[in-house]
C-alpha positions as CSV (number, residue, x, y, z in Angstrom):
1,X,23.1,-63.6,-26.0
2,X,24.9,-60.3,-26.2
3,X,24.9,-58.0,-22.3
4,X,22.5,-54.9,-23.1
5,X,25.0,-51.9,-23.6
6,X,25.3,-49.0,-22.1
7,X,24.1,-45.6,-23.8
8,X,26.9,-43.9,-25.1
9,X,26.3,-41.1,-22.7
10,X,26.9,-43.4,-19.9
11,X,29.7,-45.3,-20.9
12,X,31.4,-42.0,-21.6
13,X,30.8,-41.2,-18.0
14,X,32.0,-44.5,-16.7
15,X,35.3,-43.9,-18.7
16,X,35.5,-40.3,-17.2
17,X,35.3,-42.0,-13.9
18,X,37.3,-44.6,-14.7
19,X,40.3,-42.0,-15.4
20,X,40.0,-40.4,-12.2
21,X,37.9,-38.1,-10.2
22,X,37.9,-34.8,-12.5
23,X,39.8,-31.5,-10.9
24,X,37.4,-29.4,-9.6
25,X,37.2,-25.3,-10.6
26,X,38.9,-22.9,-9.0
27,X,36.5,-21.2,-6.2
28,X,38.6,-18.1,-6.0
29,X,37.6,-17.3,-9.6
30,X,35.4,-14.8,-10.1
31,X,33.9,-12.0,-12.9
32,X,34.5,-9.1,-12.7
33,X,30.8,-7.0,-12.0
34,X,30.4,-4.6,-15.0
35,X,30.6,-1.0,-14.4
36,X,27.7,1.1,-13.3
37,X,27.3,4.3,-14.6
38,X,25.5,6.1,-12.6
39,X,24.4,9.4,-14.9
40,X,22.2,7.0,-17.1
41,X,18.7,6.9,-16.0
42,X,16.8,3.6,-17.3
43,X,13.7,1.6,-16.2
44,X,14.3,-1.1,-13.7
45,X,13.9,-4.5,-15.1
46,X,10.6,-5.0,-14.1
47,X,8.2,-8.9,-14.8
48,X,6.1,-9.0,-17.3
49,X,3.4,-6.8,-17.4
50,X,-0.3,-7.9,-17.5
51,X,-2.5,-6.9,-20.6
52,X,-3.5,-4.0,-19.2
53,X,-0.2,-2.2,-18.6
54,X,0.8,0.4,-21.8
55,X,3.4,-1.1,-24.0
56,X,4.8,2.0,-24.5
57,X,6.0,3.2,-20.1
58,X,7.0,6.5,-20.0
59,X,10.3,7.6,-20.1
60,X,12.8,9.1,-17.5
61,X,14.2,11.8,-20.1
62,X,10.7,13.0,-21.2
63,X,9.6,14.4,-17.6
64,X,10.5,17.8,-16.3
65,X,10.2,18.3,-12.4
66,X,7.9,21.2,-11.6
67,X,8.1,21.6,-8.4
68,X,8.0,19.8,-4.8
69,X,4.8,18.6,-3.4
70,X,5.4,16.3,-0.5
71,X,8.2,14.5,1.6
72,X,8.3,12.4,4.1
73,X,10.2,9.7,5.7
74,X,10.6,7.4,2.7
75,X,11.0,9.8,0.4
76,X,10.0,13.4,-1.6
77,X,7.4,14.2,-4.4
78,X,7.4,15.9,-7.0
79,X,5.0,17.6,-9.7
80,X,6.9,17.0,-12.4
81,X,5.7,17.8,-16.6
82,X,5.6,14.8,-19.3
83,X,6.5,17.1,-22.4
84,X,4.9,14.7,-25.3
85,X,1.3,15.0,-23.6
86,X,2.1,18.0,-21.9
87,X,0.0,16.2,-18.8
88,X,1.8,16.3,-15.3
89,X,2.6,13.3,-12.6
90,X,4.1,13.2,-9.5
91,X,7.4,11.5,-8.6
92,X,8.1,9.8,-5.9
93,X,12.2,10.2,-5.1
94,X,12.8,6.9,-2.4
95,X,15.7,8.2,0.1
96,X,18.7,5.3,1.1
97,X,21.2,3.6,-1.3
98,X,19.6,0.5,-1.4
99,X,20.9,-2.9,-2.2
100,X,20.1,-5.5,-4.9
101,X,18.0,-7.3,-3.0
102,X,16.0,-4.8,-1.7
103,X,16.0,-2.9,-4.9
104,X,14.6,-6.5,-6.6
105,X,11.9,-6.8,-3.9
106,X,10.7,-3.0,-5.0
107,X,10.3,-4.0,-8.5
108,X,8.4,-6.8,-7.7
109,X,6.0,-4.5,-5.5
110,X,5.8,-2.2,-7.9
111,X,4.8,-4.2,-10.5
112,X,1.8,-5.3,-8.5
113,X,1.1,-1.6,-7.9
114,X,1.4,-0.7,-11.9
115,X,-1.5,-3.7,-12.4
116,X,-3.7,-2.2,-10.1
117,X,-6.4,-0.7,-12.0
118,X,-9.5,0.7,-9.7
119,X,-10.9,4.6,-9.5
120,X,-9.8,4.9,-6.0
121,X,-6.2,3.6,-5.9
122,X,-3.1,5.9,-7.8
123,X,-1.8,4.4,-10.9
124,X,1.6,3.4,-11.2
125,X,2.9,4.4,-14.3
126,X,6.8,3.3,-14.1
127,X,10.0,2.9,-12.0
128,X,13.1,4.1,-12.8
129,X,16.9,4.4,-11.6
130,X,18.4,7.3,-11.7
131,X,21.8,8.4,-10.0
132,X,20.9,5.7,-7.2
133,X,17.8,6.4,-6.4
134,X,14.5,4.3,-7.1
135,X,12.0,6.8,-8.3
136,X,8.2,5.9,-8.8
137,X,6.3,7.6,-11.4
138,X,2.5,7.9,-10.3
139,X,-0.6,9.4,-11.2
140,X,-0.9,13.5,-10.2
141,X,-3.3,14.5,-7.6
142,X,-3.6,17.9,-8.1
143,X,-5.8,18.4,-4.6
144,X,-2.9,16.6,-2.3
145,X,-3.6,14.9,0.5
146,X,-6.6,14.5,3.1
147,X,-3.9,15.5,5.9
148,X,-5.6,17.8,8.2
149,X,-8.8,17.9,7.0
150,X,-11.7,18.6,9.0
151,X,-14.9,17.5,7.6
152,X,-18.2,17.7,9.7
153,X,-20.9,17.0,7.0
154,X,-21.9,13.7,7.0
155,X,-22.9,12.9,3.4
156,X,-19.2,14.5,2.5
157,X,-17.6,12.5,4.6
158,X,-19.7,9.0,3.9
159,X,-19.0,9.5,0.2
160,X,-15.2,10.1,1.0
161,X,-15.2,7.0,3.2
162,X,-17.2,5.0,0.6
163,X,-14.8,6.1,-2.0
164,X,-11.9,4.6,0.4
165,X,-13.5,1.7,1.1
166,X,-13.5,1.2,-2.2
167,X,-10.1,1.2,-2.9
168,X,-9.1,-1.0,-0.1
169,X,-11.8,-3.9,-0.8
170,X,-10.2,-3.8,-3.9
171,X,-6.9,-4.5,-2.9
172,X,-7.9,-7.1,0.0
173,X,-10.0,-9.1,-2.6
174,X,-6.7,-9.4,-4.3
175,X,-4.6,-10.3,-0.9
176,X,-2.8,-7.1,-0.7
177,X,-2.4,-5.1,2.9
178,X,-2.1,-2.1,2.8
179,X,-0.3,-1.4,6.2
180,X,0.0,2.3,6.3
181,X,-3.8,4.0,5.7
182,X,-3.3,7.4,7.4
183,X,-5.0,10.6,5.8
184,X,-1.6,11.8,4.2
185,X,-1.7,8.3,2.4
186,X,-5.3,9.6,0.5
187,X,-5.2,11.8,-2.1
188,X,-8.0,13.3,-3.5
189,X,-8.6,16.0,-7.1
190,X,-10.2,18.3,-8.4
191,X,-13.1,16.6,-9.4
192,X,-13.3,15.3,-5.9
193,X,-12.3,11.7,-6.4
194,X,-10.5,9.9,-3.2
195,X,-7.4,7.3,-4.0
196,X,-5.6,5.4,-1.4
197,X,-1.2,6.1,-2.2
198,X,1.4,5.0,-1.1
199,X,1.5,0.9,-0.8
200,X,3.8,-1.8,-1.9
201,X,7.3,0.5,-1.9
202,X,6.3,1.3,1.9
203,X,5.5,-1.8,2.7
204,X,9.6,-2.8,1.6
205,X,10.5,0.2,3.1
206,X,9.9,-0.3,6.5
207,X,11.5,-3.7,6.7
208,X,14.8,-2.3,5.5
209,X,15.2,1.1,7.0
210,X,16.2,1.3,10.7
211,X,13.7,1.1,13.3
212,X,13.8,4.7,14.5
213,X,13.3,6.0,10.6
214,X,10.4,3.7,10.0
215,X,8.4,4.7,6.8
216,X,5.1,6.1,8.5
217,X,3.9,6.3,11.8
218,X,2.1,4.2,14.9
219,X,-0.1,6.4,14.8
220,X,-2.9,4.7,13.0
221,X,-1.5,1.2,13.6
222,X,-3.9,-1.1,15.1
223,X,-3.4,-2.2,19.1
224,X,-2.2,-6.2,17.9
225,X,0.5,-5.1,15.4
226,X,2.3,-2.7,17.9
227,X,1.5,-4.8,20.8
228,X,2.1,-8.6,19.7
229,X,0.8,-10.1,23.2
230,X,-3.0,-8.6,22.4
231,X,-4.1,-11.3,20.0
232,X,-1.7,-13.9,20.8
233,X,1.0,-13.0,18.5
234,X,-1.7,-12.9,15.9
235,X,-1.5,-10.5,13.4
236,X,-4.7,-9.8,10.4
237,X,-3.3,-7.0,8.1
238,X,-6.8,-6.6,6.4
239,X,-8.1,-6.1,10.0
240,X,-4.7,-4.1,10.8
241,X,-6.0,-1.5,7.8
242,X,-9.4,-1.8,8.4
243,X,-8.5,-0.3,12.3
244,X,-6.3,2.5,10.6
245,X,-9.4,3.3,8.2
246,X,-11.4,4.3,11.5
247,X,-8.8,6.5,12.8
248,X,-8.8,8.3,9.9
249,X,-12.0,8.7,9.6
250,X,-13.1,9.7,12.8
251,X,-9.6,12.2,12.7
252,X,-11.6,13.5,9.5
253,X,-14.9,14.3,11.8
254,X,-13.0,15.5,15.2
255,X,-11.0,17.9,13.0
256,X,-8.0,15.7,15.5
257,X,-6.6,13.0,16.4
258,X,-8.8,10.9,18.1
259,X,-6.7,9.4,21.2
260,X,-5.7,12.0,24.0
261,X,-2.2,12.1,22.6
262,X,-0.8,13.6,20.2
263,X,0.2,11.7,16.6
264,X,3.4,13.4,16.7
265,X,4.4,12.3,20.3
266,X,6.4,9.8,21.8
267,X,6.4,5.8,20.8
268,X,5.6,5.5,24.2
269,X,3.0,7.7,25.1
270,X,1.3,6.8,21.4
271,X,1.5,2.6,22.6
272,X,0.4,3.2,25.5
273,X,-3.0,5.5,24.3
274,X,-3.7,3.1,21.5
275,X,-2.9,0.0,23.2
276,X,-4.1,0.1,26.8
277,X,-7.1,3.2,26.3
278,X,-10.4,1.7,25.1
279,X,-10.6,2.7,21.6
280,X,-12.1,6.0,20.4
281,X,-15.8,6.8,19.9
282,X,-17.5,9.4,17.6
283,X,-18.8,12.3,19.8
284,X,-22.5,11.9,21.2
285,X,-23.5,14.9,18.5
286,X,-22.6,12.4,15.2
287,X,-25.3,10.6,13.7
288,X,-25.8,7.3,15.5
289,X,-25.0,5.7,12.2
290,X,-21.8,7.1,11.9
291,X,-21.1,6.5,15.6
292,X,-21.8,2.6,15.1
293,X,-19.6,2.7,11.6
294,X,-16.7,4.0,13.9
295,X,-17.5,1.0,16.3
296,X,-17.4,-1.5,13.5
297,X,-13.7,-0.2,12.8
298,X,-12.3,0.3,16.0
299,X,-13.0,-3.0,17.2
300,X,-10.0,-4.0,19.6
301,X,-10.6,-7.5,18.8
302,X,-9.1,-7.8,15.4
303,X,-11.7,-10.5,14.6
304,X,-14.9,-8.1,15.1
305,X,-13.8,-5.4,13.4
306,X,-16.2,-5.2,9.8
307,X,-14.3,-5.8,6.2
308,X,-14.5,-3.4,3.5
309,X,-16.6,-5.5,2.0
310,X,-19.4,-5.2,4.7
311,X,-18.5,-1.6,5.7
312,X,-19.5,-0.6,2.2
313,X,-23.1,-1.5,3.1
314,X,-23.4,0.1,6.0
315,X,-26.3,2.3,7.3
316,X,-23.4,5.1,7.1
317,X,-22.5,4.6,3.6
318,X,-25.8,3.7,2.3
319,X,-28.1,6.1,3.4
320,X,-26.3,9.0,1.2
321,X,-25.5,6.6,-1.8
322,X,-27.2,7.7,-4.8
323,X,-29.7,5.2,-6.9
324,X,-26.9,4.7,-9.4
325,X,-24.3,4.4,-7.4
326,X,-26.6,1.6,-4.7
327,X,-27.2,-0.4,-7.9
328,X,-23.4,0.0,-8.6
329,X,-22.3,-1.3,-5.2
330,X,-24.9,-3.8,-4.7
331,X,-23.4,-5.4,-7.9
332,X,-20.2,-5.5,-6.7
333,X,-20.8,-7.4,-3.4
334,X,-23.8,-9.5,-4.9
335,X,-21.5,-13.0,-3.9
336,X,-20.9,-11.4,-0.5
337,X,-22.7,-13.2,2.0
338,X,-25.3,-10.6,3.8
339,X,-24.2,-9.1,6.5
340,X,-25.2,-9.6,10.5
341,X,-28.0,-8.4,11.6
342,X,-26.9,-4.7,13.8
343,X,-28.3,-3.0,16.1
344,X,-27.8,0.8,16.8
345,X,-26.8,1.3,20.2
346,X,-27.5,4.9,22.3
């Protein structure tokens, strides 16, 4: 009886090794990287797109900037005028030279922001790169934002909160933190429609940028992100936004900010209000719902602060929902379970 043979791919490898170990390549060879031009403007490589993002992105070349309508630390926005629709959008010029993989980690965000589709959150409508820079085309708010606003009429500001809330239980039911609600992060229109901007890029933004230039502000962070040794190290970003959510809110109502500093001041004396102060209340004139809504947010233990999910069906937000709009919500949250029983304190 004839030994089984090898396959021929193995016996050619037995030869090989038979002749030698083989020489191995050179590891000071190396391609050259092609030549960037930087004058061209063209659409970062993005992943694919889910169903519901056009086929047909809109184009760098096709936009005409307007004029200026924001800045900030991560970047400047600008109205800017699609000439084949003649409909405007706002662009969203990111400051820094950033590197590949930084610039690889934006596309991935903003992919996640383009296939976000929900009435409260800005569409993302494309990315480009243009002399350097990582612009974001999004949808044009033509009110701006909710910065220094000072609303003191309850149903107002319950449907601008529900509208909110809204937008963020979105974005938690599909795992995404927000991490930088403030009021100049809600936009809102002419037809008086509230959206939540301004997520994802941020999000990259401030773990690349230097400390001191840190997209945002600690303003509105909650007491366990800045302070890591208040929850044991423990930090819930879906609580983290639901805290920030409260802030503004309640900054909405005062007409203020709510802690006895001032939003602009010092990192210091901004820790040291938001971290060691008991958290703010709604003034004794509010509506007792609205003062136990503010309580439900501005829980210092992360773990008893409300979700979206339950805020939305709060005495606050409830009361001044319309039959429509109750059936609406109620639909939503119909696998929810029910919320705790509450009771209104004096």
């Amino acid at each position: 009886m004839r030994p089984l043979q090898p396959p021929p791919a193995a016996a050619t490898a037995a030869a090989d090794r038979s002749n030698g170990p083989r020489p191995r390549r050179r590891p000071d060879l190396a391609l050259p990287l092609p030549h960037r031009d930087l004058s061209l403007a063209v659409p970062l490589p993005l992943p694919p797109t889910s169903t519901t993002t056009p086929s047909n992105p809109l184009q760098y070349s096709e936009l005409d900037r307007i004029s200026r309508i924001g800045s900030g630390a991560g970047g400047t926005v600008y109205k800017v005028l699609h000439r084949p629709t003649a409909k405007f959008y706002a662009l969203k010029v990111i400051y820094g030279n950033h590197d590949d993989a930084v610039r690889i980690q934006m596309c991935r965000e903003i992919q996640i922001h383009r296939d976000v589709n929900n009435p409260n959150i800005v569409k993302c409508h494309n990315l480009f790169d243009h002399n350097s820079e990582i612009q974001v085309l999004l949808e044009y708010m033509d009110k701006g934002s909710l910065e220094n606003t000072h609303i003191t009429h309850e149903p107002s500001l319950s449907d601008l909160t529900r509208q909110i809330l809204s937008g963020l239980h979105y974005l938690h039911k599909r795992k995404i933190v927000h991490r930088d609600i403030k009021p100049s992060n809600l936009l809102t229109n002419s037809r008086k429609i509230v959206k939540i901007a301004d997520f994802g890029v941020s999000r990259i933004l401030a773990q690349t940028m230097d400390c001191n230039s840190s997209v945002g502000t600690i303003a509105y962070m909650s007491p366990e992100r800045i302070n890591t040794d208040i929850n044991h190290g423990q930090y819930d970003g879906y609580a983290g936004d639901i805290w920030s959510l409260g802030v503004s809110i309640l900054e909405f109502y005062l007409g203020k900010f709510p802690f006895s500093v001032g939003r602009q001041g010092d990192w210091a004396s901004l820790m040291c209000a938001i971290c060691m102060s008991s958290p703010p209340e709604a003034p004794l004139t509010a509506s007792m719902e609205f003062r136990d809504f503010i309580g439900c947010c501005l829980q210092r233990d992360p773990s008893r602060r409300w979700t979206a999910g339950k805020l939305l069906r709060h005495p606050f937000i409830m009361q001044y929902v319309s039959s429509v709009s109750n059936n609406q919500v109620n639909q939503s949250h119909q696998l929810l379970p029910p919320p705790r029983p509450h009771v209104f304190s004096d």
